[in-house]
C-alpha positions in Angstrom: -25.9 -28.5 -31.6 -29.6 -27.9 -29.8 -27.5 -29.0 -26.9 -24.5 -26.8 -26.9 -27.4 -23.9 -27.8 -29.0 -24.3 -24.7 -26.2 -24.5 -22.8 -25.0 -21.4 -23.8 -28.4 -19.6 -23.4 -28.6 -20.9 -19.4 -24.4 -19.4 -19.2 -26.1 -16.0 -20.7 -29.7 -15.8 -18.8 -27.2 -16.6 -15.7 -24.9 -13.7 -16.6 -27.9 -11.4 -17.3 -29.1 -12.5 -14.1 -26.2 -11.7 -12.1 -25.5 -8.4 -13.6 -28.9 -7.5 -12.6 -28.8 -8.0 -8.9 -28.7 -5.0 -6.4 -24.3 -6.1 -5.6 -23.7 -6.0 -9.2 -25.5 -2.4 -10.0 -23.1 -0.9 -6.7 -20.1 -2.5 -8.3 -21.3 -0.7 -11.6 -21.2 2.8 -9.9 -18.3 2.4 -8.2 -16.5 2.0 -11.5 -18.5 4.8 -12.6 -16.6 7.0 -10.0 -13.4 6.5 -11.9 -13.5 9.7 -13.7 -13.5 11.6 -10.4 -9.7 10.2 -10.6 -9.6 13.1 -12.8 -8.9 15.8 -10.3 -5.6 13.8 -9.2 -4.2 13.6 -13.1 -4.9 17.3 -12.8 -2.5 18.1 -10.4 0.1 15.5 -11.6 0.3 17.4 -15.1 0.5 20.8 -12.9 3.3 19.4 -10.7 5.2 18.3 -13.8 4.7 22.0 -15.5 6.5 23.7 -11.9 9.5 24.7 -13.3 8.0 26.1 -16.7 5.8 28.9 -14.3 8.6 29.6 -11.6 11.1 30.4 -14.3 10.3 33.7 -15.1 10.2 34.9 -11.1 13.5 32.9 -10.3 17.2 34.7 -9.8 19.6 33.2 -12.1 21.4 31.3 -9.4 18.2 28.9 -9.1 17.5 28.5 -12.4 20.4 25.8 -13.1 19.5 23.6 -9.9 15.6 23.9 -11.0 16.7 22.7 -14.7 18.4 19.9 -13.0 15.5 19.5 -10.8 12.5 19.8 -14.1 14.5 16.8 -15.7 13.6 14.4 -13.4 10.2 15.5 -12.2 9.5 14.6 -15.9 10.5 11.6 -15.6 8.9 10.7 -12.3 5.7 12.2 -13.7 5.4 9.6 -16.2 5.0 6.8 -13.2 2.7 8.8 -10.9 -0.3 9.5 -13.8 0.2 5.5 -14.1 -0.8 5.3 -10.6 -4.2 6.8 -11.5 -4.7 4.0 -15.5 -3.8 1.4 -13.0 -6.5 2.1 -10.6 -9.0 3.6 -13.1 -8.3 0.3 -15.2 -9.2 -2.2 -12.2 -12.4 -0.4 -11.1 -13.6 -0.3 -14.9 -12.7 -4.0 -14.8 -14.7 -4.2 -11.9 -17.7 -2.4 -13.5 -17.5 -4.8 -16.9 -17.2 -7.8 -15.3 -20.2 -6.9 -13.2 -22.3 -6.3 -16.2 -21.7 -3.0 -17.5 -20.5 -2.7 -21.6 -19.4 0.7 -22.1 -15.8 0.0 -21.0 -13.2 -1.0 -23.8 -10.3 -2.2 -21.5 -8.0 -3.9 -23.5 -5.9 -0.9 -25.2 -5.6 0.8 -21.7 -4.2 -2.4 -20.1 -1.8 -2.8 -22.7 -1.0 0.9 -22.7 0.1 -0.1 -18.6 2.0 -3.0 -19.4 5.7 -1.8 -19.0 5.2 -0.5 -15.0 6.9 1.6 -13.0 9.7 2.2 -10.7 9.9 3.6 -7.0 11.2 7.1 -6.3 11.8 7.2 -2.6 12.6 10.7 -2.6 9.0 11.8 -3.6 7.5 8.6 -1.2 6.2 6.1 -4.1 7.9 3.2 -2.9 8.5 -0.8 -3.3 5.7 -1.3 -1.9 3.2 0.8 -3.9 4.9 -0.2 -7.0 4.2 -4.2 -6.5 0.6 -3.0 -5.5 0.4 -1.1 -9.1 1.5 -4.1 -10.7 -0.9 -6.1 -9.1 -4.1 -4.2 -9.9 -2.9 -4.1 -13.5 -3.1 -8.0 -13.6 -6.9 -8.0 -12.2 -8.0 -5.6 -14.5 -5.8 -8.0 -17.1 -8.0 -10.8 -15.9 -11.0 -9.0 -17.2 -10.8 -10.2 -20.7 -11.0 -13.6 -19.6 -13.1 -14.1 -16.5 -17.0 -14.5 -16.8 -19.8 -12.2 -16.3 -20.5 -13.7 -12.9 -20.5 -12.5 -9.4 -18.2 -14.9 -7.9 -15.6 -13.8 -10.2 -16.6 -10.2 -9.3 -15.8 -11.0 -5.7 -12.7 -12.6 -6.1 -11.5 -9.7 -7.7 -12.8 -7.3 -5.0 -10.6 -9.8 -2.7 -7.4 -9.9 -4.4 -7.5 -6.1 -5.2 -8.4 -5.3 -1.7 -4.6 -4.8 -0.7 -3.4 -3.6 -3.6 -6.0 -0.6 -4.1 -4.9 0.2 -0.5 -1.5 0.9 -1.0 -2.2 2.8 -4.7 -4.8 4.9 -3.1 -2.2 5.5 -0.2 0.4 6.3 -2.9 -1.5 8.9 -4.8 -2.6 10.6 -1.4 1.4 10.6 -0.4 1.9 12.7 -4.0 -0.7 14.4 -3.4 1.3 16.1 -0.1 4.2 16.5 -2.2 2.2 18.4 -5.0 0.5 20.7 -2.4 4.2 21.2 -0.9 5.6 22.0 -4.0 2.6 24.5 -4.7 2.8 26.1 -1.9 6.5 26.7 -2.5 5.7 28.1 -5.8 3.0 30.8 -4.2 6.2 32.0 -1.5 8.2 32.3 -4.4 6.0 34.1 -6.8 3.4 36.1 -4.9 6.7 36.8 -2.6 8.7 38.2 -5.8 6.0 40.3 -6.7 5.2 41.9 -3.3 8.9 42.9 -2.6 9.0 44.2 -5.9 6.2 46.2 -6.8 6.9 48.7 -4.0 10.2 50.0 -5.9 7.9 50.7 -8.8 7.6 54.2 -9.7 4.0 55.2 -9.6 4.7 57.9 -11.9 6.8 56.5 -14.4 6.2 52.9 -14.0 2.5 53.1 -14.3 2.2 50.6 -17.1 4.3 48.2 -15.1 3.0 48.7 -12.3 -0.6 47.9 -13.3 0.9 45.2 -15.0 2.6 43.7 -12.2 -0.4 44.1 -10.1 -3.0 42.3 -12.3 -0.4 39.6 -12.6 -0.3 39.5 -8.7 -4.1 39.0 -8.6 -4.5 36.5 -10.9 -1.8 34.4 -9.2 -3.4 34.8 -6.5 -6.9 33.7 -7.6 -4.9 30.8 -8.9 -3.1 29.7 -6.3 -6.6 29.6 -3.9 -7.9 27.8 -7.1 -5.3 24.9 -6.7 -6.2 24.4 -3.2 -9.6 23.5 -3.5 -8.2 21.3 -6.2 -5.9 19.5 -3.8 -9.3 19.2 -1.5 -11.4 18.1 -4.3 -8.7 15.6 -5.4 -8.2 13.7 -1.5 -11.9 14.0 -1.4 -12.4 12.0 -4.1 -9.7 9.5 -2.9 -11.3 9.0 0.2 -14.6 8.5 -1.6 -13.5 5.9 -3.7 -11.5 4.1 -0.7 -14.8 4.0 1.2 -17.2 2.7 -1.5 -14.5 0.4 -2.0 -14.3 -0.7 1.4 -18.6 -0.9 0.9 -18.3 -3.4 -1.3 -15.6 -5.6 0.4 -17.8 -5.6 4.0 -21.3 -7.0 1.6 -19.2 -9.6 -0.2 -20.7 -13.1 0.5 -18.7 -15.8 2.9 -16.2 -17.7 1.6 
């Protein structure tokens, strides 16, 4: 018993000692960047909400095909927010195998367990699907791999590809968000500035400072969302690069 005591002091002095070293503290922060994911799941939720704030501008005659439309950007929704668990699940990984406690993995692993599919139309392919799939299983292998750096760095290795193509996913729906909002602002802004001139200024003056506060504040909103969409690929290509950090200090094989 002495024995097997000491044994498993030395395994936890060396997993103390290698959560302590300067590699294992930058793998730490880079996990703690995952919340800066945030700004992405923000505009996901706002993409899938489109039709629910173009409904009251549209003509009739849209309104079916958008219905149609709504049905399955719900649906498609539900895969690209997974894009963002998968990847904040393997850099959290990342941060608790490297020595860091805070992180209670194992319900939002399980929570990623049944996938997701492509849509082609919107660009998340094959490809970007199989690389979801695959940083799921490394942050999976967090439960069982020790606190050590070598297991640290073969995570970083396997994961390299696979955080590549995720990343390039979520910048791909990114585009298609800002695409869409920018489609939105034509339609609403250019609703309410082809209508407000017909607006009696006598009669309609209610409406017509109605209409015009409603303008403004769409406005305000729309500028709002783009430094959203700015914030959000900023962040991306933040956590790409400290990503890519850690990858060029990793030790030879």
């Amino acid at each position: 018993m002495r024995r097997l005591y000491l044994m498993l002091s030395t395994l936890v002095l060396l997993s103390g000692c290698a959560s302590s070293t300067p590699r294992m503290a930058e793998v730490r922060a880079f996990a703690a960047d995952a919340p800066k994911l945030g700004a992405y799941h923000e505009l996901t939720e706002r993409y899938r909400h489109t039709y629910q704030r173009q409904q009251p501008f549209m003509y009739p005659a849209a309104d079916s095909r958008e219905q149609q439309l709504d049905a399955r950007r719900q649906q498609a929704c539900d895969d690209f927010v997974k894009l963002q668990y998968g990847l904040q699940a393997y850099m959290q990984a990342l941060g608790a195998l490297a020595g860091d406690s805070q992180y209670d993995l194992e319900d939002q692993v399980k929570s990623l367990s049944t996938g997701i599919k492509a849509w082609p139309d919107t660009g998340l392919e094959d490809r970007h699907v199989n690389a979801y799939a695959g940083l799921v299983r490394l942050a999976a292998r967090a439960f069982t791999g020790p606190l050590q750096e070598n297991t640290v760095d073969t995570m970083l290795r396997e994961g390299q590809q696979s955080m590549q193509q995720v990343l390039d996913a979520m910048r791909t729906l990114l585009r298609l968000y800002s695409k869409s909002s920018d489609n939105e602002e034509d339609l609403v802004i250019g609703m309410l500035e082809s209508e407000i001139p017909f607006l009696d200024t006598t009669r309609d003056r209610l409406l017509l400072a109605l209409a015009r506060s409603r303008q403004q504040e769409k406005e305000a909103e729309f500028r709002l969302i783009g430094l959203r969409f700015t914030l959000a690929r900023k962040n991306l290509d933040l956590i790409a690069q400290r990503h890519r950090a850690l990858l060029q200090h990793l030790p030879a094989e």
